[in-house]
N, C-alpha and C positions, 0 to 999 in steps of 0.2 A: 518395870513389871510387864511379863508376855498375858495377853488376853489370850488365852487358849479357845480360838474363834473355831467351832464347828461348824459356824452355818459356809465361814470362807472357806475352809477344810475340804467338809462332805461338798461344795456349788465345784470346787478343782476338781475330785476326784469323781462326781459324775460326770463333767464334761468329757471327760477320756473315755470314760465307759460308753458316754452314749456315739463319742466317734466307733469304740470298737462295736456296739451293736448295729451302729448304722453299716460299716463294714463288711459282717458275719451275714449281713441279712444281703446285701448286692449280692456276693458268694455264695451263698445257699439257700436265699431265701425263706432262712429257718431265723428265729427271733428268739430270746431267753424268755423264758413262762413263768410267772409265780401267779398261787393258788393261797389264798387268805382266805381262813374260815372262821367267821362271825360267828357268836351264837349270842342271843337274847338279846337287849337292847342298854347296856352299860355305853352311858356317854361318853367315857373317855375313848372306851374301845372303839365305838364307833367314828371319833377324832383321829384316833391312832392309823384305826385301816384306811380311813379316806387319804388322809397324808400317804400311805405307802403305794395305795392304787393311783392317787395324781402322781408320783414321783417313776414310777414305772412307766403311765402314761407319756411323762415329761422327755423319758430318754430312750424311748423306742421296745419297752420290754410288751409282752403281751402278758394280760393280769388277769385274775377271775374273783372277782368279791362272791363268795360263797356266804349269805346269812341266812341264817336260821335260825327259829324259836327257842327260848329255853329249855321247851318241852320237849324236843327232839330225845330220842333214845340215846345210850353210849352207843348202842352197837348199830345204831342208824349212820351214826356220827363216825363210827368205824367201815363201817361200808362207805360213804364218801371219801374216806382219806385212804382207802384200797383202791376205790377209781384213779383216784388222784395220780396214784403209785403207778398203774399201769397207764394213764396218758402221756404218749412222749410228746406232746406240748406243754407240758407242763415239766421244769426242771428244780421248782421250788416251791413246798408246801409248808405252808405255817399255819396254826390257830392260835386265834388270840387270847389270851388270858385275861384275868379268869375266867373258867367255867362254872358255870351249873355245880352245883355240890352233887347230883345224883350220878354225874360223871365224874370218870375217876382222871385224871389230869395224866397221871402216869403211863395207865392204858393209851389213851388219845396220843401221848409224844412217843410212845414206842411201836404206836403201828404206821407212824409215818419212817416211808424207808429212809434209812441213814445217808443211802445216797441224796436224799431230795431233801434231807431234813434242814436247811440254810439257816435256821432260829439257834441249831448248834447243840439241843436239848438232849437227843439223843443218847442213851447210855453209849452205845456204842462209840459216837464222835466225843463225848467226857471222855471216853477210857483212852480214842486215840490224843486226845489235848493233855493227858496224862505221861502218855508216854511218848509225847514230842513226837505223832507220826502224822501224816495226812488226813484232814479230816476239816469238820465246818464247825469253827469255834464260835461259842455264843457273840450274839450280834455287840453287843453295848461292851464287852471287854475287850474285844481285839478294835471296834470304834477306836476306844480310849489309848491301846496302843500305838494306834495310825494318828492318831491325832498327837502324842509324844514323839514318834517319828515326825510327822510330818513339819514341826513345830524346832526342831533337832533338839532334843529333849534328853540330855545323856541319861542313860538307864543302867549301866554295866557297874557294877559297884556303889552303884548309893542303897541305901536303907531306906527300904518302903515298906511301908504301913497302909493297909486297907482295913477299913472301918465295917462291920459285916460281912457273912460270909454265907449268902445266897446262893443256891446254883446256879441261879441266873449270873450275879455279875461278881459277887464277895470272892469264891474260889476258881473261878475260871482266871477273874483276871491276878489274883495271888498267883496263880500256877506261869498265865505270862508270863508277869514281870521275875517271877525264878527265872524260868526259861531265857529271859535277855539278861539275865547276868545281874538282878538286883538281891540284896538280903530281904528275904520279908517276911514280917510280921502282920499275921490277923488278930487285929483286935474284936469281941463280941461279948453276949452279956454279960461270959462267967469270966472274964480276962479280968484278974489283978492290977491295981497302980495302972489303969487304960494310958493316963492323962501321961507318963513316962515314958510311955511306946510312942503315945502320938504327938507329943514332943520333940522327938528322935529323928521323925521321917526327912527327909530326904524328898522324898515322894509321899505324900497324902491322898488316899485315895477315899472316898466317902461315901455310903452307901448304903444309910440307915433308916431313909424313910422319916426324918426326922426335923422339922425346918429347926434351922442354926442350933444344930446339934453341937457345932464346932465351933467354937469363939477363937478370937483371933489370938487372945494369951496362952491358947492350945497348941499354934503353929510353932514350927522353929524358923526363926526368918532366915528368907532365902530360897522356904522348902516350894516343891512346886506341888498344887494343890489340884487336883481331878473329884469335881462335885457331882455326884451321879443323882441326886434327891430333887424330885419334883415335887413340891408341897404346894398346897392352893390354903393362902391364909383366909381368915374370916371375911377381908375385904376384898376377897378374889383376887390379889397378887401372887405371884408365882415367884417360889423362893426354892433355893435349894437347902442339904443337909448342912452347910458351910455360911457365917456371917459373911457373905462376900464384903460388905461395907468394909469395917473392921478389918480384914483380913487384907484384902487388895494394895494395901502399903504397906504389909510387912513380905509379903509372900515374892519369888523372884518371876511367879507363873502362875496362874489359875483360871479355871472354866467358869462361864457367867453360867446361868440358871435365868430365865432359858435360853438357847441360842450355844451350848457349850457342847456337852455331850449327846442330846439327844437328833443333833439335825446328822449327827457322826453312827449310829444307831441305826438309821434307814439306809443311809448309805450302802453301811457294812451288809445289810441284809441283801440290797439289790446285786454289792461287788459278790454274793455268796451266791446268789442266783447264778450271775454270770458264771462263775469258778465251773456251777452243775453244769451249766450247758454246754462248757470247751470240752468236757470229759465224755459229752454222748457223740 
């Protein structure tokens, strides 16, 4: 069985980056910029962005922790991410999620420009992820791609099955693994006979929010398994949507929870920064 290691994954594939920013910066003395915009005070999110600003910190990027009140306006919160837009030290803007209900989440991701938008949110980078063209695919799906490359993970021909179908990570990464040559199937809550599909896979992908959504007599052994689900049990243990116990001797591959996909997640966001700045 492969431990599908993200923290060993994302620790290789920053190393490179931070030689090529260290690089780009003797040569130009210009550096990649990402802009995180906090709002109110949600503990996770507050976890989330300190990790993305240390790891920026870590490999030479220049960052702005932008936090703000709850109470902030949409359209206050829309003028910052116009700033945003027009600073050319800045190549990458993100807000973190959730927001404030009196904001509309939709607004907020479409007035970050497509060129800067590295989170992948964008209608306009959806539509090019749709039609296989250039563009910045959401963070935590193309992760989990890099982390099956990275891992040599044959993708072209097996049957994969992803478990939800988010915008964030259910249909984006569906549409990948098309795109690399796999059959796939979304399972979700109106899908008939689930437990047949996800039987079947080949590749299991999981992503429902759900701790051990997935028992181990659900896998097909052999399959390789990607757990996208962060759950916090009553006793503050951190599980994912997948029984890893159970499952880890039948399966030929799978990601731990935590330490799997999400250290693969910032990563991808920082490589997406980089991508903005080689184009200015």
């Amino acid at each position: 069985m492969i431990l599908l290691d993200g923290n060993k994954s994302s620790k290789a594939r920053l190393e490179k980056l931070k030689e090529k920013v260290s690089a780009a910066e003797k040569k130009s003395g210009k550096k990649p910029g990402l802009a995180v915009i906090r709002i109110g005070e949600d503990p996770a999110s507050k976890i989330y962005v300190g990790k993305k600003v240390k790891t920026c910190s870590e490999i030479g990027f220049y960052s702005q922790e932008l936090h703000h009140s709850e109470k902030i306006s949409e359209s206050e919160l829309l003028k910052i991410i116009q700033s945003l837009n027009q600073n050319p030290k800045i190549h990458g803007i993100l807000t973190q999620l959730p927001l404030p209900k009196h904001i509309s989440e939709a607004a907020v991701i479409e007035a970050i420009s497509p060129e800067k938008d590295v989170d992948g949110f964008h209608p306009i980078n959806l539509g090019r992820l749709v039609a296989q063209q250039n563009g910045f695919v959401p963070c935590t799906p193309l992760g989990i791609m890099n982390l099956l490359v990275d891992n040599k993970i044959e993708i072209k021909g097996k049957r994969a099955v992803v478990i939800g179908r988010s915008r964030i990570v259910g249909r984006p990464i569906s549409l990948l693994l098309d795109h690399a040559g796999a059959t796939v199937t979304v399972v979700h809550s109106q899908t008939q006979n689930p437990n047949e599909m996800i039987s079947s896979a080949d590749i299991l992908v999981v992503a429902v929010g759900k701790p051990h959504f997935v028992k181990a007599d659900q896998i097909k052994k052999g399959a390789v398994v990607i757990d996208v689900g962060i759950n916090r049990l009553a006793d503050g243990k951190i599980v994912g949507d997948v029984d890893f116990e159970s499952a880890k001797d039948k399966v030929s591959a799978i990601t731990p929870v935590p330490g799997g996909v999400g250290p693969m997640t910032i990563c991808t966001l920082l490589e997406n920064t980089w991508k903005s700045f080689e184009r200015t």
